[in-house]
BAROPA-39289 format. One record per atom (N, C-alpha, C, O): y, z, x. Coordinates in steps of 0.05 Angstrom, whole numbers, padded with zeros to 5 digits, always signed. Example, Ala and Ser with C-alpha at 12.3 -4.5 7.8 and 13.67 -1.06 7.14 Angstrom:
-00114+00156+00264
-00090+00156+00246
-00066+00156+00264
-00066+00169+00285
-00045+00142+00257
-00021+00143+00273
+00001+00157+00258
+00023+00161+00268
! end
This chain:
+01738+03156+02199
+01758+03139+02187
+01759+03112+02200
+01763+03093+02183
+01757+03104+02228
+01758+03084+02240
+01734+03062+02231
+01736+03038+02229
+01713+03080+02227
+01688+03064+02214
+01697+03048+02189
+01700+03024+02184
+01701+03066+02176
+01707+03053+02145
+01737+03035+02145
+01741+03021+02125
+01753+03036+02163
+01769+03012+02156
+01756+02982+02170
+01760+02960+02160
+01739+02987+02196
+01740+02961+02213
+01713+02955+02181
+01703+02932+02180
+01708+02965+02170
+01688+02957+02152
+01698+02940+02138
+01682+02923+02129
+01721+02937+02132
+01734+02923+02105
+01754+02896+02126
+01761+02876+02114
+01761+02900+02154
+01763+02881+02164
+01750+02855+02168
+01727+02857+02176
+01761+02828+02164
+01747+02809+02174
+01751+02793+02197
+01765+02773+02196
+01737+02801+02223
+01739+02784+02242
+01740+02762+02249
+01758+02748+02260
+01711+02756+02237
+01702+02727+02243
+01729+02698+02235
+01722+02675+02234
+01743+02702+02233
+01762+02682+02236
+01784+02680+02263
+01795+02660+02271
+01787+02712+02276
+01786+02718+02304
+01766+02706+02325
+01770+02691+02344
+01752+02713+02319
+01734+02706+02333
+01718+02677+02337
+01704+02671+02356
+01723+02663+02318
+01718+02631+02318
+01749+02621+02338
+01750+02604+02356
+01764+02631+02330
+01793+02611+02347
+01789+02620+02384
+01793+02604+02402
+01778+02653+02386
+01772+02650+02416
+01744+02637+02423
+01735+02635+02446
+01731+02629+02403
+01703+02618+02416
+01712+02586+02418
+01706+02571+02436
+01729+02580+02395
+01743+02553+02399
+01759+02543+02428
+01756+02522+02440
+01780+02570+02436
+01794+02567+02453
+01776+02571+02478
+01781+02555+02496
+01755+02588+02484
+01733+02581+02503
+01726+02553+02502
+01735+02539+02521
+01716+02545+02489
+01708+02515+02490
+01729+02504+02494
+01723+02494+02516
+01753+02496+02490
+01776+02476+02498
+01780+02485+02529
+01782+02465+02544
+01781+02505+02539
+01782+02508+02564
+01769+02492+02583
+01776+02474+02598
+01734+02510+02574
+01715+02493+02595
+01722+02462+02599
+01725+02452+02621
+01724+02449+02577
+01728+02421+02566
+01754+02406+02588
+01754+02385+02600
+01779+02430+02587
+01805+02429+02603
+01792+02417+02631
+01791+02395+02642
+01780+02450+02636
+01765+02450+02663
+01749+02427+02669
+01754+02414+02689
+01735+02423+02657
+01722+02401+02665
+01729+02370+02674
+01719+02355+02691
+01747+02368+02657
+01764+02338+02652
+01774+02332+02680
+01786+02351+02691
+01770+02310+02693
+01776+02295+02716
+01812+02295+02706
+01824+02292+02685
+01817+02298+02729
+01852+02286+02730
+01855+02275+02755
+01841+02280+02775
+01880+02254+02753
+01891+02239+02771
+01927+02233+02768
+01938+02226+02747
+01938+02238+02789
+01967+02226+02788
+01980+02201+02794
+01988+02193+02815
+01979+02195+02780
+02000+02165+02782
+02032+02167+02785
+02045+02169+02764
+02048+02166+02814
+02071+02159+02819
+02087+02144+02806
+02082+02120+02807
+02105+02151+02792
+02125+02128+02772
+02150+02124+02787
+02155+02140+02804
+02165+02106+02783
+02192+02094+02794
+02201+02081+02773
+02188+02074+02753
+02224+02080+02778
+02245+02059+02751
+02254+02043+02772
+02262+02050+02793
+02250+02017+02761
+02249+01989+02778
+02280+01987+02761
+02280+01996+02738
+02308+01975+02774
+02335+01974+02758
+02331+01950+02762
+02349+01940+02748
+02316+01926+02775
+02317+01902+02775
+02305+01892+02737
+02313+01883+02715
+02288+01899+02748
+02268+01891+02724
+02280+01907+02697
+02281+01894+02676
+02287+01935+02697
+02288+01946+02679
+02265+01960+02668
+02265+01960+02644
+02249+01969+02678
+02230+01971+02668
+02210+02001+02688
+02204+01999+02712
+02205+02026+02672
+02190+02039+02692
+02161+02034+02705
+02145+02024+02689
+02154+02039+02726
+02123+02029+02736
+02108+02052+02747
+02118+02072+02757
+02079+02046+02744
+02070+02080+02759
+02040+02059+02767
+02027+02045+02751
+02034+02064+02800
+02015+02061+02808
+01995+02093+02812
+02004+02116+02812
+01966+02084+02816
+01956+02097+02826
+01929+02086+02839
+01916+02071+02825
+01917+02094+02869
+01904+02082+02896
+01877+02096+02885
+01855+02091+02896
+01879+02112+02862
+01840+02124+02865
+01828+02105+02845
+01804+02099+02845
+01851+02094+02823
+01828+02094+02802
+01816+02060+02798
+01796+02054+02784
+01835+02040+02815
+01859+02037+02821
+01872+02023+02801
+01860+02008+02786
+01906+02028+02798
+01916+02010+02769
+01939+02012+02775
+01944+02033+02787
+01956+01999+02771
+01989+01998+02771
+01997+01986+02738
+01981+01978+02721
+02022+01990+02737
+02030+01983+02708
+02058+01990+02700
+02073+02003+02715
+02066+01982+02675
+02095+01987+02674
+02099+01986+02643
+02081+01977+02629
+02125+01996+02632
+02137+01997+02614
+02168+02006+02611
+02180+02023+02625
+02178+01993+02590
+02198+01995+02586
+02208+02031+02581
+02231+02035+02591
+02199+02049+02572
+02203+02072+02576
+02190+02092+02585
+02166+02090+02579
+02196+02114+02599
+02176+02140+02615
+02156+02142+02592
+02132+02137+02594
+02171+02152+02565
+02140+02161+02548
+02124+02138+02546
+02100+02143+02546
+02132+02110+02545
+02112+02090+02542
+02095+02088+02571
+02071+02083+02576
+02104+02091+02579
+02094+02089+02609
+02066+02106+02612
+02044+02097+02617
+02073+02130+02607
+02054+02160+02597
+02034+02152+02586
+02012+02154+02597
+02036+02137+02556
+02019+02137+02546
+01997+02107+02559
+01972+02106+02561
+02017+02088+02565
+02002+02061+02584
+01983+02068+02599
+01960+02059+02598
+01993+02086+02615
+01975+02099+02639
+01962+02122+02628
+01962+02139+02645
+01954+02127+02615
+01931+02141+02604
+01914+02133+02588
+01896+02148+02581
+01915+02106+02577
+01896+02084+02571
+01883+02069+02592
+01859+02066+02589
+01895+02058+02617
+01893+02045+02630
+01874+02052+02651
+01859+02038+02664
+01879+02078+02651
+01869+02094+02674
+01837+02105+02664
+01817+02107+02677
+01842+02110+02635
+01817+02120+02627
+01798+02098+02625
+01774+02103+02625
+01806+02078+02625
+01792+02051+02634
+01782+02043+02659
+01760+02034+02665
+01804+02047+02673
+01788+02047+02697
+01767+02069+02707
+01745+02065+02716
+01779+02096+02701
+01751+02108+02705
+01732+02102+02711
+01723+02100+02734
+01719+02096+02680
+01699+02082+02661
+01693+02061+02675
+01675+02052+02661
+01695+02046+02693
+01697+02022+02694
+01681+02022+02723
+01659+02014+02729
+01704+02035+02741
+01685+02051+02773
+01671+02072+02778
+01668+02085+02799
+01663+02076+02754
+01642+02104+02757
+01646+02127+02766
+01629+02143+02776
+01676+02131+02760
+01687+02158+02764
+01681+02183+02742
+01678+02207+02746
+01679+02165+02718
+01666+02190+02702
+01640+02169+02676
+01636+02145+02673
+01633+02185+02668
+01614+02175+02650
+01626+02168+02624
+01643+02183+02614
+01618+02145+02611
+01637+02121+02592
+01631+02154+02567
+01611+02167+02560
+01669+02156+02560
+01665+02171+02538
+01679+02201+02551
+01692+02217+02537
+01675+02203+02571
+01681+02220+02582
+01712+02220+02595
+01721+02205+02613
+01726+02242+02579
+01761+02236+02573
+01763+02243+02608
+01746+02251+02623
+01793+02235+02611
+01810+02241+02636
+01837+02243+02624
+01846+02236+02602
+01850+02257+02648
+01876+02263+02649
+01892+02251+02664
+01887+02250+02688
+01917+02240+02654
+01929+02224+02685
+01962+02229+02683
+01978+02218+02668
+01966+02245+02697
+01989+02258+02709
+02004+02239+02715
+01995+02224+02733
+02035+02229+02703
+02060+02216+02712
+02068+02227+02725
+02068+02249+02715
+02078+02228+02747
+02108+02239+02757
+02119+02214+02772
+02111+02193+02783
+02149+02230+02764
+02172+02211+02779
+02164+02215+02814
+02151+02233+02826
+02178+02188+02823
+02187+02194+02856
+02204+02213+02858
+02222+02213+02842
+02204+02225+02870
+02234+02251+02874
+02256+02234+02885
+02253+02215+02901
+02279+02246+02873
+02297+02237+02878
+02309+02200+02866
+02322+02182+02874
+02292+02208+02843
+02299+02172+02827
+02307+02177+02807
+02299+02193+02790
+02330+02158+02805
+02345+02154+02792
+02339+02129+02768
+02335+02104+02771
+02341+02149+02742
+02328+02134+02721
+02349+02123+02696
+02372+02130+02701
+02346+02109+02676
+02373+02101+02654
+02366+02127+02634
+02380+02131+02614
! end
């Protein structure tokens, strides 16, 4: 009985999303990351996030803009010091300073 139902099952649509999700992994795995330190400047108004490897400092008026700044910026620099090969994505980690106080 077990024969004749997996018979009329269709996998292969199973099995493409874990061969998919294999591949996004390695890809995860693979991907260079770096953290960039953020602060909210109350002078300026404005949040900033350096980082010493890639190297790049920068700023924006909000944390998500900030996020996305520095993950342009950064993937540029990369690219730029031969940290990874042109084309080849990175990840770049925001975090706050601890203990900062943001609007």
């Amino acid at each position: 009985m077990f024969t004749a139902i997996s018979e009329h099952l269709d996998l292969s649509g199973a099995s493409k999303a874990l061969n998919f999700d294999k591949q996004r992994d390695r890809r995860s795995a693979s991907m260079k990351r770096f953290e960039a330190v953020a602060a909210w400047d109350p002078e300026a108004n404005v949040w900033w996030c350096t980082n010493d490897e890639l190297p790049f400092t920068t700023e924006a008026p909000s944390f998500a803009e900030l996020e996305a700044r520095a993950a342009e910026i950064g993937q540029e620099m990369a690219e730029i010091n031969g940290l990874v090969a042109p084309g080849e994505r990175v990840e770049i980690h925001v975090v706050k300073e601890p203990e900062q106080s943001s609007p």
